[in-house]
C-alpha positions as CSV (number, residue, x, y, z in Angstrom):
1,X,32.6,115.6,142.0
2,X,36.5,114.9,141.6
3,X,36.7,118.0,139.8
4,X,35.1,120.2,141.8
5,X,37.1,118.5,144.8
6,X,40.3,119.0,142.8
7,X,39.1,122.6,142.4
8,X,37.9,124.1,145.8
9,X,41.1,124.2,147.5
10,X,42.4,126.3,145.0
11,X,39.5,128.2,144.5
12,X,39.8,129.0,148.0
13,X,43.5,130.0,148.0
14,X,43.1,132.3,145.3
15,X,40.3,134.1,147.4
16,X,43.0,134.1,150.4
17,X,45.6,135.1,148.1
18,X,43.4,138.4,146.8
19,X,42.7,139.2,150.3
20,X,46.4,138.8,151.6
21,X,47.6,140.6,148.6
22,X,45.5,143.4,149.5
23,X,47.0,143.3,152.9
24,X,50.3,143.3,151.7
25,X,49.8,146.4,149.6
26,X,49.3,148.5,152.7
27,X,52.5,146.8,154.2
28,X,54.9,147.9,151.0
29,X,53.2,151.2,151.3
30,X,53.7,151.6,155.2
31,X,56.1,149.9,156.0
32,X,59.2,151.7,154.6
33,X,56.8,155.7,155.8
34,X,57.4,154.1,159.4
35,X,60.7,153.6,159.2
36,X,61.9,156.8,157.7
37,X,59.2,158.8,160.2
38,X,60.8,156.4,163.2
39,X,64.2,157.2,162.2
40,X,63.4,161.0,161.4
41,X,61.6,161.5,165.1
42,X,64.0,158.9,167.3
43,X,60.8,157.8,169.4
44,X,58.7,154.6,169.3
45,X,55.8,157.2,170.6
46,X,55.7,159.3,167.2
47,X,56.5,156.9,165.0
48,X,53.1,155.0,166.1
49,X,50.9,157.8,165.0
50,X,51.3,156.2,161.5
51,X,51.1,152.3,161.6
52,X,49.7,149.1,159.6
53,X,46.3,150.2,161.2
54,X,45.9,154.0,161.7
55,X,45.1,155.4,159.7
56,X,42.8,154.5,157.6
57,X,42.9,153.2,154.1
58,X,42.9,157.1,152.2
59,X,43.6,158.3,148.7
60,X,47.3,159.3,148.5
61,X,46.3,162.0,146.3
62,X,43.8,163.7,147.8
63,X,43.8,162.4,151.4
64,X,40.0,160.9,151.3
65,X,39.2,158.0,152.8
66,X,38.1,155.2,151.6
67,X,34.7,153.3,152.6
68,X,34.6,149.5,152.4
69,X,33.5,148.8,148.9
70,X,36.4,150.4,147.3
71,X,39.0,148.4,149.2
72,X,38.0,145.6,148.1
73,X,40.8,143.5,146.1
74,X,41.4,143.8,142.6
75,X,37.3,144.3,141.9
76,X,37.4,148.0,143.1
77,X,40.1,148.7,140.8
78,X,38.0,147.5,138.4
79,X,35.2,149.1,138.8
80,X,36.7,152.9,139.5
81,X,38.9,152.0,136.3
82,X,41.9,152.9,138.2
83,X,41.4,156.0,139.4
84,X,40.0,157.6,142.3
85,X,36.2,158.3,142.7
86,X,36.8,161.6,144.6
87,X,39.9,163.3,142.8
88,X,40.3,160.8,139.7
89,X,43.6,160.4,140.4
90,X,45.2,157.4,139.0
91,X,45.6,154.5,141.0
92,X,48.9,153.0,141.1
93,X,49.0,149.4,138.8
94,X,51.4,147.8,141.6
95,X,48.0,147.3,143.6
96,X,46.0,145.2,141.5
97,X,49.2,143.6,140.4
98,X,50.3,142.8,144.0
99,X,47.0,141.2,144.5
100,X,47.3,139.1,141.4
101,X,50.1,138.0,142.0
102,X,49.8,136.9,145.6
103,X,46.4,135.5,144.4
104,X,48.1,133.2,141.3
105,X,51.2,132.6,143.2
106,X,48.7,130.9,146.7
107,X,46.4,129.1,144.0
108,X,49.4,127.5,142.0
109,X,51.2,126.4,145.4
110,X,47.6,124.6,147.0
111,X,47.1,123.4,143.4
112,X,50.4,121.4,143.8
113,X,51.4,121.3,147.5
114,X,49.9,118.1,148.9
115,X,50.9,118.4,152.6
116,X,49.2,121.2,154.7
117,X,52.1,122.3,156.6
118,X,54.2,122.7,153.5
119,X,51.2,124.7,151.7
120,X,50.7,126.9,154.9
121,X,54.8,127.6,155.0
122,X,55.2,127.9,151.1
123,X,51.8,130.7,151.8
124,X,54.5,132.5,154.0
125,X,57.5,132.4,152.5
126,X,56.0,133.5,149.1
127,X,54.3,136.4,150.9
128,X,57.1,137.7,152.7
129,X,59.2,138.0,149.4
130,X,56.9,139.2,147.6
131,X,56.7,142.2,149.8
132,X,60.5,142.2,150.3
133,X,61.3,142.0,146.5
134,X,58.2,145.4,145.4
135,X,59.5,147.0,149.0
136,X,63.3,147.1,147.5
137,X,62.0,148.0,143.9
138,X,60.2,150.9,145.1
139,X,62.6,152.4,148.2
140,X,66.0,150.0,147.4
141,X,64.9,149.3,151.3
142,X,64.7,145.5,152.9
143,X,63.7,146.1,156.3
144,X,64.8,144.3,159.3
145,X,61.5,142.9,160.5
146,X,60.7,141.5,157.1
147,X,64.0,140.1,156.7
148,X,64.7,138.7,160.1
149,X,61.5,137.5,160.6
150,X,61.2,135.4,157.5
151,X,64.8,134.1,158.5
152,X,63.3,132.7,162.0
153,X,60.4,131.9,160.9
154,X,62.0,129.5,158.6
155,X,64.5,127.8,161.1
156,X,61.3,127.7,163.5
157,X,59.4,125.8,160.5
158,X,62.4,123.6,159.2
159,X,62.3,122.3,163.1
160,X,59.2,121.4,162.9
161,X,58.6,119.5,160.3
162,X,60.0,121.4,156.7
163,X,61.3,119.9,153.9
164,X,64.8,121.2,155.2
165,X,66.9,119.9,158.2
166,X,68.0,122.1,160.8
167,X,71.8,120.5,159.9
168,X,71.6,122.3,156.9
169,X,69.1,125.0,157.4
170,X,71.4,126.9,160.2
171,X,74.6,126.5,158.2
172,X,72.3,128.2,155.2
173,X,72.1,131.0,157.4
174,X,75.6,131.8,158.3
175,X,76.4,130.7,154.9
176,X,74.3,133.3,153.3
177,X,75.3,135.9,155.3
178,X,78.6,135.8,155.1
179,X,78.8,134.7,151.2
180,X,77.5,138.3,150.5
181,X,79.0,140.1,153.2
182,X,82.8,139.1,151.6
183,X,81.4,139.6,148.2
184,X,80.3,142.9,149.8
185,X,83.8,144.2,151.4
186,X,85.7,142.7,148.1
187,X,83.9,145.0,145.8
188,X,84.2,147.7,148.2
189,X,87.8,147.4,148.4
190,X,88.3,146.7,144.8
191,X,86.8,149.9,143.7
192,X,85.8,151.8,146.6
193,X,81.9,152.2,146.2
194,X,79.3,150.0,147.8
195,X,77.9,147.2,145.0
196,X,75.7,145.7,147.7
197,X,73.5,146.4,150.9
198,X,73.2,144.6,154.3
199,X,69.7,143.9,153.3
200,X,70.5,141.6,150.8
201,X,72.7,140.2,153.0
202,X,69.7,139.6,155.8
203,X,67.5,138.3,153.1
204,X,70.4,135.9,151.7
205,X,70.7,134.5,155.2
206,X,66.9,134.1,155.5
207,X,66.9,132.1,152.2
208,X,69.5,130.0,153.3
209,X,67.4,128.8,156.6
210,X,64.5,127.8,154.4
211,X,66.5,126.0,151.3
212,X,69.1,124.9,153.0
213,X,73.1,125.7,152.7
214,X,73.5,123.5,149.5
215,X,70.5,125.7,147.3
216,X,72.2,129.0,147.9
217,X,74.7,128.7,145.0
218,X,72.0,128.1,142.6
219,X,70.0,131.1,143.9
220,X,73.3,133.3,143.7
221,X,73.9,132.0,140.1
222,X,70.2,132.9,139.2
223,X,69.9,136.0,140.7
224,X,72.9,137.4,139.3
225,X,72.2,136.4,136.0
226,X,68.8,137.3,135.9
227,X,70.3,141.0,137.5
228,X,73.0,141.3,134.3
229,X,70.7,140.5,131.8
230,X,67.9,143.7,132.9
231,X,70.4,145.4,133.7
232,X,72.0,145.1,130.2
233,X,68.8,145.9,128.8
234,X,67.9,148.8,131.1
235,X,71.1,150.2,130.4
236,X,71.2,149.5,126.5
237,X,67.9,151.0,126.2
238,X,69.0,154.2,127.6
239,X,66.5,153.8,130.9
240,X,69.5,153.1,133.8
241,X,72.8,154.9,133.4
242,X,76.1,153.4,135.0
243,X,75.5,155.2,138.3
244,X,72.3,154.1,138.6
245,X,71.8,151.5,141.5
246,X,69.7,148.0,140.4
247,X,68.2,146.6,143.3
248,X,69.4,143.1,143.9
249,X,66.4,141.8,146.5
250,X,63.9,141.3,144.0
251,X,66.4,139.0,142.1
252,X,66.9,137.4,145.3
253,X,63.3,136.9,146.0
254,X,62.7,135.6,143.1
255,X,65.4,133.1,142.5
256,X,64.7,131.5,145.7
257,X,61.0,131.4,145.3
258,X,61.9,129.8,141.9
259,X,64.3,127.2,143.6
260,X,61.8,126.6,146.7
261,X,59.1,126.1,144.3
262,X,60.9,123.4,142.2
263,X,62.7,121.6,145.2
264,X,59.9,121.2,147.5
265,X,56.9,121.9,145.8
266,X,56.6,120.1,142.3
């Protein structure tokens, strides 16, 4: 009985995760569609034609859309063998991989996360840089509502009760903002071309108000790092050249998952 007690929770978050995952594959895929179409048309009216909602879940390729059975996470991949039952186009890996992922990373965190709060705000925060770091991989895009709303979300959930106080979590925020944005402007002076975006600044600053001012130099040290290393392989391997651009959000994303994770959740 101790097992199976030391089991559901888990159980159950890897069920959530799958479902969420699945969610959050419409949300890379929208997402950065309803920005360029909001951008392209300059009205709020237009650009809600296409949304999170509407319309409804279709083959990219062919346009069909898709009834219940084959939306469901991970299993429908499975079962079509990744490709589509009406054009047998092949189905992108990023969505069973999204799912897995999100399904691993919420099973792992209820499996060691002992106080509800801190499981429901690690859920989040794990979530919204998940999305954040396949979003900039795919477009080189870390949009605004992602970016700033994981940033108040986090000062909103370090003031109630997070592992972080709000001493240290609001000074995080400017500290991270700013730490990028000079890093930013020296490089650009220095050479003249643009090494960074304001994205990574936004989701720098977000970082900051959940780990706190004092974590951001280990994140910065990690994701750089992590950046130069595939980035030396990419490029020795002949699959980036020089003027290729290297997204730096998902090394972000990752690095303060990774330092979240150990800090707060171990």
């Amino acid at each position: 009985m101790r097992l199976f007690d030391l089991l559901m929770l888990p159980g159950l978050a890897l069920v959530l995760g799958l479902l969420l995952g699945s969610f959050l594959n419409v949300v890379i895929h929208r997402l950065p569609r309803m920005l360029r179409r909001e951008m392209r048309t300059q009205t709020v009216c237009a650009a809600r034609r296409y949304n999170l909602a509407w319309p409804r879940s279709h083959c990219p390729s062919c346009r069909t859309p898709l009834p219940c059975w084959q939306n469901l996470p991970l299993l429908s991949f499975v079962w079509l063998r990744g490709r589509c039952a009406f054009c047998r186009a092949a189905i992108a890996w990023r969505y069973p991989l999204v799912e897995l992922l999100t399904a691993a990373c919420f099973a792992l965190l209820a499996w060691t996360v002992q106080s509800p709060w801190l499981l429901c705000g690690s859920w989040f925060f794990s979530a919204c840089l998940l999305a954040l770091a396949v979003i900039d991989l795919e477009c080189g895009l870390l949009p605004d509502v992602l970016t700033l709303g994981l940033l108040w979300v986090g000062l909103l959930f370090n003031l109630y009760g997070g592992p972080v106080p709000l001493d240290a979590a609001l000074p995080g925020v400017l500290a991270g903002y700013l730490s990028l944005w000079l890093l930013y402007w020296g490089f650009y002076w220095l050479s003249g071309r643009e090494g960074l975006g304001y994205g990574d600044f936004k989701l720098l600053a977000a970082l900051g108000a959940w780990l706190g001012w004092s974590a951001l130099p280990l994140v910065l040290l990690l994701s750089s790092l992590t950046g130069l290393l595939l980035g030396g392989i990419l490029l020795l391997s002949g699959r980036m050249s020089r003027a290729d651009p290297l997204p730096f959000g998902p090394f972000l994303a990752c690095s303060g998952w990774l330092v979240w994770f150990v800090d707060f959740c171990l």
